[in-house]
C-alpha positions as CSV (number, residue, x, y, z in Angstrom):
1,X,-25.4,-38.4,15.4
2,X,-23.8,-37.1,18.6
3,X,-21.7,-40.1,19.0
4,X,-20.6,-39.7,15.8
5,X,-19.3,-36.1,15.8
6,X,-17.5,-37.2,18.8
7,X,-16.0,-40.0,16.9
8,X,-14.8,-37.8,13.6
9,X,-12.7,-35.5,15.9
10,X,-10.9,-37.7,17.8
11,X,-10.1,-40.4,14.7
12,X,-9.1,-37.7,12.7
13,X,-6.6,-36.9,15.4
14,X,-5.0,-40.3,14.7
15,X,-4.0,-39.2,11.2
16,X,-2.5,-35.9,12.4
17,X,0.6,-38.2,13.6
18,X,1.1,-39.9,10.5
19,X,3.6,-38.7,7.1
20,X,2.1,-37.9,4.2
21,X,1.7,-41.0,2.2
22,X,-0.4,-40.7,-0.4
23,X,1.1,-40.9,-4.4
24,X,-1.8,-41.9,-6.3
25,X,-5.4,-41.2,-6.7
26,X,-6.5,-44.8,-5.5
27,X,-4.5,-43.8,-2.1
28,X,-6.2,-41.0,-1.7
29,X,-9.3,-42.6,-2.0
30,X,-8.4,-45.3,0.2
31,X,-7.2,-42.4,2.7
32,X,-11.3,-40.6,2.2
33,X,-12.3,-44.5,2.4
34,X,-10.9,-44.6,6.0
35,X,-12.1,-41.0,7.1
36,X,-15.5,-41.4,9.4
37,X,-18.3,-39.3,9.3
38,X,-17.6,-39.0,5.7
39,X,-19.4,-39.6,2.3
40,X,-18.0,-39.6,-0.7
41,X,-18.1,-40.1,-4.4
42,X,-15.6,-39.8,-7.4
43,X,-16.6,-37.2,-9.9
44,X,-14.8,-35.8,-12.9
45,X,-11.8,-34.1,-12.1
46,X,-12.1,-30.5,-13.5
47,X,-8.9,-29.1,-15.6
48,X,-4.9,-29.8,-14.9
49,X,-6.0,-32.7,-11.8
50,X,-5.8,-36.2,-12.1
51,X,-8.8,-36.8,-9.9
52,X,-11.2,-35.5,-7.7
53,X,-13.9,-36.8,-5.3
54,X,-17.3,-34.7,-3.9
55,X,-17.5,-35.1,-0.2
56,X,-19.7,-34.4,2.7
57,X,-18.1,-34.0,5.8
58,X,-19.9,-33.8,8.9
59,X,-19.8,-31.3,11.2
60,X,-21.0,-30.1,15.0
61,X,-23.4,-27.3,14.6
62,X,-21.7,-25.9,17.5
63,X,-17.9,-26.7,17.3
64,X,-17.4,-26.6,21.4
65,X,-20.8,-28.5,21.9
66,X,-21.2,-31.0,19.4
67,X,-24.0,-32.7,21.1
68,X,-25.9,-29.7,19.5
69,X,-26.0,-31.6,16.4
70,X,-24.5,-31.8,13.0
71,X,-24.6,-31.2,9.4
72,X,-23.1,-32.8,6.5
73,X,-21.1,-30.1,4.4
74,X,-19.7,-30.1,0.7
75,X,-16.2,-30.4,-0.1
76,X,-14.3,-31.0,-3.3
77,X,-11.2,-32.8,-3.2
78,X,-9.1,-32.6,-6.4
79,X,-5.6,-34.7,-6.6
80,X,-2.9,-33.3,-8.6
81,X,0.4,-34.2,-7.2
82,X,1.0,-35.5,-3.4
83,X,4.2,-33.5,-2.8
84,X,2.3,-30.0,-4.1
85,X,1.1,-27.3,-2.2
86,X,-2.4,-27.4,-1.7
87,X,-5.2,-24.5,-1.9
88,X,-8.1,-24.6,0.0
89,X,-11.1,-22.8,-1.5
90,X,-12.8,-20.8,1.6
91,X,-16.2,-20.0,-0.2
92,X,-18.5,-17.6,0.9
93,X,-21.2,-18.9,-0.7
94,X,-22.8,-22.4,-2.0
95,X,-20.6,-23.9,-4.6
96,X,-22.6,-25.7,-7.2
97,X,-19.9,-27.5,-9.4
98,X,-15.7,-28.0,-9.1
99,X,-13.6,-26.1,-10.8
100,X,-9.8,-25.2,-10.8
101,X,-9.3,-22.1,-9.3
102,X,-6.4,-19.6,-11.0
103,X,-4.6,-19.7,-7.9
104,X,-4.3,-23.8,-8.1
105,X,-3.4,-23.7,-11.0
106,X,-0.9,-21.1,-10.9
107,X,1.7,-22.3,-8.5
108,X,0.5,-26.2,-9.4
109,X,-1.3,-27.0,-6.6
110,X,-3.9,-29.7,-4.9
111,X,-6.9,-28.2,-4.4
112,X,-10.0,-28.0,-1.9
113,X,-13.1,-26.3,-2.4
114,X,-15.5,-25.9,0.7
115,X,-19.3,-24.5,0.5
116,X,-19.7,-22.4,3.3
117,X,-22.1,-23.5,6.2
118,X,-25.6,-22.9,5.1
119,X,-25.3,-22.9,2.0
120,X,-25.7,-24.7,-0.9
121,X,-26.1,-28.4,0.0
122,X,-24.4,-27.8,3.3
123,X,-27.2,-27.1,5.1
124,X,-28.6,-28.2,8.5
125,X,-32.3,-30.0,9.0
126,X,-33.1,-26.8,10.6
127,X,-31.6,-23.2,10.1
128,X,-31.4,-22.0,13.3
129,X,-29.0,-18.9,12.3
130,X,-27.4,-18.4,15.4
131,X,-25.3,-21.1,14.2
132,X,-24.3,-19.8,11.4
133,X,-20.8,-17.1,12.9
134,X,-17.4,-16.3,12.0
135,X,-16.2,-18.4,14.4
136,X,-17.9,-21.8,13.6
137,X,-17.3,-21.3,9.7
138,X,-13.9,-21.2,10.8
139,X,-13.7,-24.0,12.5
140,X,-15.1,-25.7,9.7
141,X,-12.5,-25.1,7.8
142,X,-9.9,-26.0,10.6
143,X,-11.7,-29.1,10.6
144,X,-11.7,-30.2,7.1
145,X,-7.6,-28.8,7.4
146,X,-7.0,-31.2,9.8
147,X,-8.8,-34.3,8.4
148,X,-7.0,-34.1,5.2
149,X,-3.6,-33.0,6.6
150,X,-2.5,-37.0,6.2
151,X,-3.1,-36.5,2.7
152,X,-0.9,-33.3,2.1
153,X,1.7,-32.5,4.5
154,X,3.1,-29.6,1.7
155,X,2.4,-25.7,2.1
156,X,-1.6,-24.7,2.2
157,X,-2.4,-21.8,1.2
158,X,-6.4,-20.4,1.8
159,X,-7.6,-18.4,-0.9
160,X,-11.6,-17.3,-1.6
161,X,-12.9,-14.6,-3.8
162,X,-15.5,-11.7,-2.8
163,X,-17.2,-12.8,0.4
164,X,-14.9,-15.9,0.2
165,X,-12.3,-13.6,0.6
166,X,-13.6,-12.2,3.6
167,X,-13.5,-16.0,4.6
168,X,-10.0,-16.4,3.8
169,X,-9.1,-13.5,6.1
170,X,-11.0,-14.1,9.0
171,X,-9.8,-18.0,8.7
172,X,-6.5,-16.6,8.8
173,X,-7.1,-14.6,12.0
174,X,-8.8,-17.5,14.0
175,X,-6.5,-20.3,12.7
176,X,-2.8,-18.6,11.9
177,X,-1.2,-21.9,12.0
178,X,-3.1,-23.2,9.5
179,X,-1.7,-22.0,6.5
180,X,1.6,-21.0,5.2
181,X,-0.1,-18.1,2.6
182,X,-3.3,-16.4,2.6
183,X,-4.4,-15.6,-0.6
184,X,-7.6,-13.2,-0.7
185,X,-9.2,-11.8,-4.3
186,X,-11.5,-8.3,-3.9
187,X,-12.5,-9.1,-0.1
188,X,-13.5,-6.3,1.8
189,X,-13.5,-5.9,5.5
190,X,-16.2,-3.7,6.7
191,X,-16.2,-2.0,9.7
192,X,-19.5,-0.8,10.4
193,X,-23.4,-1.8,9.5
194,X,-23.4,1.3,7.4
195,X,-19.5,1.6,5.9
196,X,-19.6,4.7,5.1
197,X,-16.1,4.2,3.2
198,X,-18.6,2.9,0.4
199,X,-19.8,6.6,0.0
200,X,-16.8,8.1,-0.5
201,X,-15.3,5.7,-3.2
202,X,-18.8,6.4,-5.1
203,X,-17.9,10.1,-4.9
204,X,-14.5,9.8,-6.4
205,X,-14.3,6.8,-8.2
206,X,-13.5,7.4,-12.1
207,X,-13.9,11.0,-13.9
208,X,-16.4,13.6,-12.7
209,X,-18.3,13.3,-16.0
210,X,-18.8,9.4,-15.7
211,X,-20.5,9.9,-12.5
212,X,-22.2,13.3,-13.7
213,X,-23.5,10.4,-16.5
214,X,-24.6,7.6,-14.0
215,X,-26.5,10.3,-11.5
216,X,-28.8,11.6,-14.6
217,X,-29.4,8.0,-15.3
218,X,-31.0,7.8,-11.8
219,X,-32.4,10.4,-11.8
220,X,-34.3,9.9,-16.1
221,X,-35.8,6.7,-14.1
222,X,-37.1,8.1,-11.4
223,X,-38.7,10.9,-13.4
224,X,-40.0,8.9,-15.6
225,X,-42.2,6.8,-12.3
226,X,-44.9,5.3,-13.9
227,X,-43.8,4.5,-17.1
228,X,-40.4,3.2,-16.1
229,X,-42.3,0.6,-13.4
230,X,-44.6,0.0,-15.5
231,X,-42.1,-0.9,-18.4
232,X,-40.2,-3.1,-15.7
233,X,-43.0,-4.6,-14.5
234,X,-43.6,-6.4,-17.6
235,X,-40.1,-7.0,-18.1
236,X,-40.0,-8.9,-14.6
237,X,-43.3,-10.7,-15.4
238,X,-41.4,-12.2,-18.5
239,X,-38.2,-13.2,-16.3
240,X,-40.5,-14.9,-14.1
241,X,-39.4,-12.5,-11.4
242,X,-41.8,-12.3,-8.0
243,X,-41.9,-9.8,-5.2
244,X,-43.0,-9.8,-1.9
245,X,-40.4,-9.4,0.6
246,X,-40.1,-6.5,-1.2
247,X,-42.7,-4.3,-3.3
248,X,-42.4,-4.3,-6.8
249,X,-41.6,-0.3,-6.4
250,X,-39.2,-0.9,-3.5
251,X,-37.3,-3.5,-5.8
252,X,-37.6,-0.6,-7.9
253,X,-36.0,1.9,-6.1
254,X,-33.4,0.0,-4.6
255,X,-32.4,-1.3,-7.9
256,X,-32.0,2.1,-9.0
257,X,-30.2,3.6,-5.7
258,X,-27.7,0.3,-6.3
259,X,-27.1,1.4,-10.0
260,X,-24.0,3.4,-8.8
261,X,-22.3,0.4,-6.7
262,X,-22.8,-1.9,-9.4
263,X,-21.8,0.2,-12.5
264,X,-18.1,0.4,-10.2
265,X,-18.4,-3.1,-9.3
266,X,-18.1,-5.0,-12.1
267,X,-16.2,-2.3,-14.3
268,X,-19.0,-0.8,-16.6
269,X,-18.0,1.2,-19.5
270,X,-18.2,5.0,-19.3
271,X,-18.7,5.5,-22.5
272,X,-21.3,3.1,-23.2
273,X,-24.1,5.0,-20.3
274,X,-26.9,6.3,-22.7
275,X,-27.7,10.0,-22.7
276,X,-30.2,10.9,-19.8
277,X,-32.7,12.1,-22.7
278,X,-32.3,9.0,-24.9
279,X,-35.7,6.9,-25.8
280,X,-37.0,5.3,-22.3
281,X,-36.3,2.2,-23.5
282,X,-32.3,2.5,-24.0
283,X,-32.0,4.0,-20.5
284,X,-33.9,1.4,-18.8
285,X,-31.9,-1.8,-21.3
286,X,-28.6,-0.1,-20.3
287,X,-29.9,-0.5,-16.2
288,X,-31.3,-3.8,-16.7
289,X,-27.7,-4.7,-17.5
290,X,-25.8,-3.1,-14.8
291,X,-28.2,-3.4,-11.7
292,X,-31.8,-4.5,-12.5
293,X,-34.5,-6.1,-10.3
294,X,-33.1,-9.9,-10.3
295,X,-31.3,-9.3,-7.4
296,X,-34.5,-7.8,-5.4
297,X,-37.1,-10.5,-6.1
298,X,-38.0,-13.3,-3.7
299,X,-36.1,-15.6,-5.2
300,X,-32.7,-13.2,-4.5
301,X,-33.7,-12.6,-0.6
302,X,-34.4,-17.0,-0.6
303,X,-30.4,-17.2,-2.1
304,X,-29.0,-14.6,-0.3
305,X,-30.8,-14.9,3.3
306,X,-27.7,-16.6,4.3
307,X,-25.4,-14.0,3.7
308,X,-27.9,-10.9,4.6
309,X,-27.8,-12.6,8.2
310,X,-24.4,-12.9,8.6
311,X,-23.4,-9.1,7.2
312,X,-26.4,-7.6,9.7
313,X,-24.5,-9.6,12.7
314,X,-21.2,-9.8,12.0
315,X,-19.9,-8.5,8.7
316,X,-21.0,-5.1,8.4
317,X,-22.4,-4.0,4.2
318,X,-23.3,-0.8,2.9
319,X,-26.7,1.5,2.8
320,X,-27.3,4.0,-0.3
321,X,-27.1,7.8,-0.1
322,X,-30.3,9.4,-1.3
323,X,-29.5,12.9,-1.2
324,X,-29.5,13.3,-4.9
325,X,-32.8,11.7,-5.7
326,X,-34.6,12.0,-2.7
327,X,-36.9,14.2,-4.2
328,X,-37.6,11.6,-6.5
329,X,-38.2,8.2,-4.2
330,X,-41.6,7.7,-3.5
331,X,-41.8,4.0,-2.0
332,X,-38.5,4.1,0.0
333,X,-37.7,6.5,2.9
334,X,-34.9,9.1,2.3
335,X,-33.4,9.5,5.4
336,X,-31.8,7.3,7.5
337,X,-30.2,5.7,4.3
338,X,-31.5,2.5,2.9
339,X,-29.9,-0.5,4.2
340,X,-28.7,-3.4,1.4
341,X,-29.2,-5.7,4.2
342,X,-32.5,-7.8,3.9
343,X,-32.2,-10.3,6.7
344,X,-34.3,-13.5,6.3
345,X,-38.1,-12.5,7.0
346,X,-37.3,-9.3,8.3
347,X,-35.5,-10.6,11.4
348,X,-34.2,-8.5,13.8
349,X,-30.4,-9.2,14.0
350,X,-28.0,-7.3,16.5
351,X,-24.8,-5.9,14.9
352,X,-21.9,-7.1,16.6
353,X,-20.7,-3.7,16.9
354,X,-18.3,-4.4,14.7
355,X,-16.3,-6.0,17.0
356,X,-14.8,-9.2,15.3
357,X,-14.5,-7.0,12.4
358,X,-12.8,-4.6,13.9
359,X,-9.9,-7.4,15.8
360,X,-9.1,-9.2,12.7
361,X,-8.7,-5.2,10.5
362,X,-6.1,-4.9,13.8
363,X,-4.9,-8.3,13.4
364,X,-4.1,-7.9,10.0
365,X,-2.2,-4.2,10.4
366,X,0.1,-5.8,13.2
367,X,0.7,-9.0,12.4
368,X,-0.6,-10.1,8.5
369,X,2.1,-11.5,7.2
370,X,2.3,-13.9,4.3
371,X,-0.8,-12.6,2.2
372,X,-1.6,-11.7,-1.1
373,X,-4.5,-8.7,-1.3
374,X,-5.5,-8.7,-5.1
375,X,-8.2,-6.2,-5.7
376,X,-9.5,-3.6,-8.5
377,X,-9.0,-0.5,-7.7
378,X,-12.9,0.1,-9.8
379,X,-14.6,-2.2,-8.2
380,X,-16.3,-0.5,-5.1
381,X,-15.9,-3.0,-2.8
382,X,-12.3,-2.0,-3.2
383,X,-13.2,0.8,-0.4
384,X,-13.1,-1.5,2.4
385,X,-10.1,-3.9,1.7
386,X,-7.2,-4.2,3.8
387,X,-4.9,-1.0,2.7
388,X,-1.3,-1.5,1.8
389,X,0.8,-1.3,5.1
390,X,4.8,-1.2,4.5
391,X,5.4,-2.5,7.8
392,X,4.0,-6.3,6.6
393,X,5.7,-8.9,4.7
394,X,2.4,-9.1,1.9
395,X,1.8,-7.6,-1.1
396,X,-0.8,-5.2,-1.9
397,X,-2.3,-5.1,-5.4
398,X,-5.0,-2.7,-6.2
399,X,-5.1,-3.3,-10.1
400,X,-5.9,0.1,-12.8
401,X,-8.9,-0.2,-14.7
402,X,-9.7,-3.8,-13.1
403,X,-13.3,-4.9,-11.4
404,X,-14.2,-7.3,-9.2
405,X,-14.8,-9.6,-11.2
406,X,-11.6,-8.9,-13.3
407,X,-9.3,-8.2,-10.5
408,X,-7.0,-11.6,-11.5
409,X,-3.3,-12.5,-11.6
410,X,-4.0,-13.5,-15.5
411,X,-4.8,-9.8,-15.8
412,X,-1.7,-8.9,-14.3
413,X,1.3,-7.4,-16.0
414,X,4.3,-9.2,-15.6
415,X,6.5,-7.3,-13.0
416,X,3.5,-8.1,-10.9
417,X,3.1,-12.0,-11.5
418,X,6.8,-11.9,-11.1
419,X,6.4,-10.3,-7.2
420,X,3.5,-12.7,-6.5
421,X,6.1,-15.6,-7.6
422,X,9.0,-15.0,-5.3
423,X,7.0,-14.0,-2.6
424,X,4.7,-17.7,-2.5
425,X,8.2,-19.1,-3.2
426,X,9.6,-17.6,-0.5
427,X,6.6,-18.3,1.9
428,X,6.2,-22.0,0.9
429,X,9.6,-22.2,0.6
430,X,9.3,-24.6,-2.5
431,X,8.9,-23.3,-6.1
432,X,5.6,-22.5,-7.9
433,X,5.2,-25.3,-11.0
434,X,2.2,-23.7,-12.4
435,X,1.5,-21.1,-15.1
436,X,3.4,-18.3,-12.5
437,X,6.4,-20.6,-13.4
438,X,5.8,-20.1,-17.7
439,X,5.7,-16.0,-17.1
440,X,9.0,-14.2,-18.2
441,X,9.3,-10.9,-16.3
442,X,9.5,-8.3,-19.7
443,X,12.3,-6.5,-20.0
């Protein structure tokens, strides 16, 4: 296994020297055929591609010792056209299935998808977290860059979503070269453990009314102890829900101290919050649909343990104010503020400081050139993105009325699908062919 991550990095140098070659599908298989240290199969290809093949890739545990070990990780690989761009997916998080991402398909572009390291199916024979930084996910993708950089010698542009985002940007930092265009959607860079940025969007974010609306449904809940639990209880029982990492009631508070984060989040309706003196049983539907327990069961800390390790040592997340229910939580301390973080069995992780964090958020003001930021300005994670500087060549979109999970060029207006066309033009220096070539700017 050692021999052979040896082996991967210095073949794959071969290719490095080598044009672009590849026109059809059955080249680029032959090209994956010829790759070591490298399974693969053909699967469908998903929507606008003329192929595509699932791959894993192996990779050193520890990028500058391989003879740490390796894993094998998952990559898509989905042909289009040999002299078109090519996106590469930087997940965040396991990715279960291919797609075509809007940003592919957009400028009409190859695409590949990687799952992030320790995730997913890209796991290692033991999770020995330490592993799992910045730095090596990064190199990862530098990797996988280089091994298929025979294949598609046109533009790359990196582009993730959320957390994958965040990946996109920190790629970016590590490996500048890399890319031609960075391509982030609703990725936050946090700062500290506790951002306390998160705070102040809550306090501001839509009308005074709204959040007048969301704090009294809080606050009915809590009043309402016993019978809400109890009412939830049952309601977990029948979604097969289990807690222990958590207590049923601190699932319950938590889920009702993250009702304000998610309502922004993913771009709730004002108008459709319940009044605070509504039947029981309204309030608590309405929740279940914004925040619920789900996401504080077992089965959410097995998911997510991943990703609560790397925010607790690297990332930075958010806690929740109490101050306006605190008389009213009875399972979860009030002061300091609840953390969002659950690390994996209650580990212990040292915070960075904030430090990598903090050099990329520097990086980016001085020198982040060549990248699209596309964010809602609802969605609360909007508090921590990169904010627009003048002084870079990027654009800056913070969309009205958009969420995180709406905050898309598709919901764009056409003066600003326009700006995102010229610019990738410009910075590829080739034109877009995809559905950002069909828009007409309105007069």
């Amino acid at each position: 296994m050692k021999y052979a991550s040896i082996v991967v990095c210095l073949f794959v140098g071969l290719f490095l020297s080598r044009p672009s070659w590849a026109q059809t599908s059955d080249e680029v298989e032959k090209y994956l055929f010829d790759l070591p240290g490298v399974q693969f199969e053909a699967i469908p290809a998903p929507k606008m591609f003329e192929s595509a093949w699932e791959l894993m890739v192996q990779q050193p545990l520890d990028h500058e010792h391989p003879e740490k070990g390796s894993f094998r990780q998952k990559v898509y690989v989905s042909h289009f056209e040999s002299d078109r761009p090519l996106v590469l997916i930087t997940e965040g998080y396991n990715r279960g299935r291919n797609y075509t991402s809007e940003l592919a398909s957009a400028i009409g572009a190859n695409q590949v998808v990687v799952e992030h390291r320790f995730y997913g199916a890209s796991m290692p024979d033991s999770m020995d977290y330490v592993h799992l930084n910045i730095r090596q996910a990064a190199a990862d993708l530098h990797h996988i860059k280089e091994m298929l950089s025979g294949l598609y010698d046109a533009p790359w542009v990196a582009s993730g979503i959320s957390k994958g985002g965040q990946t996109t940007l920190y790629y970016r930092y590590l490996y500048p070269d890399d890319v031609a265009v960075s391509a982030p959607y609703v990725a936050p860079i946090n700062l500290a453990l506790e951002d306390e940025r998160i705070y102040g969007f809550l306090r501001s974010v839509g009308s005074k009314s709204c959040r007048k609306d969301i704090l009294s449904i809080q606050r009915r809940i809590l009043e309402d102890y016993e019978e809400s639990l109890l009412r939830l209880k049952w309601h977990a029982k029948g979604e097969g829900l289990e807690f222990g990492y958590l207590s049923l009631e601190e699932a319950f508070e938590y889920a009702v101290l993250e009702y304000p984060f998610s309502f922004w989040q993913w771009g709730a309706d004002c108008t459709e919050i319940p009044k605070a003196t509504d039947d029981l049983e309204v309030v608590l539907d309405h929740f279940l649909e914004v925040s619920g327990l789900a996401f504080f069961s077992n089965m959410s800390m097995t998911d997510y343990a991943s990703h609560y390790y790397q925010c607790a040592r690297e990332f930075g997340y958010y806690s929740y104010e109490t101050e306006a229910v605190k008389d009213l939580l009875r399972a979860l301390p009030a002061t300091p503020n609840p953390s969002a973080i659950f690390t994996p069995d209650h580990e212990e992780v040292s915070y960075d400081g904030g430090e990598l964090a903090g050099e990329v958020h520097a990086w980016l003001e001085a020198s982040g050139d060549r990248i699209v930021y596309i964010n809602g300005a609802l969605d609360t994670w909007s508090a921590t993105a990169m904010p627009p500087n003048k002084n870079r060549d990027a654009l800056y979109f913070f969309m009205e009325d958009e969420s995180h999970g709406t905050a898309r060029i598709e919901n764009m207006d056409s003066e600003q699908k326009q700006r995102i066309k010229e610019a990738l033009e410009r910075w590829m220096d080739m034109p877009v062919t995809g559905t950002l070539s069909e828009m007409a700017v309105e007069d």
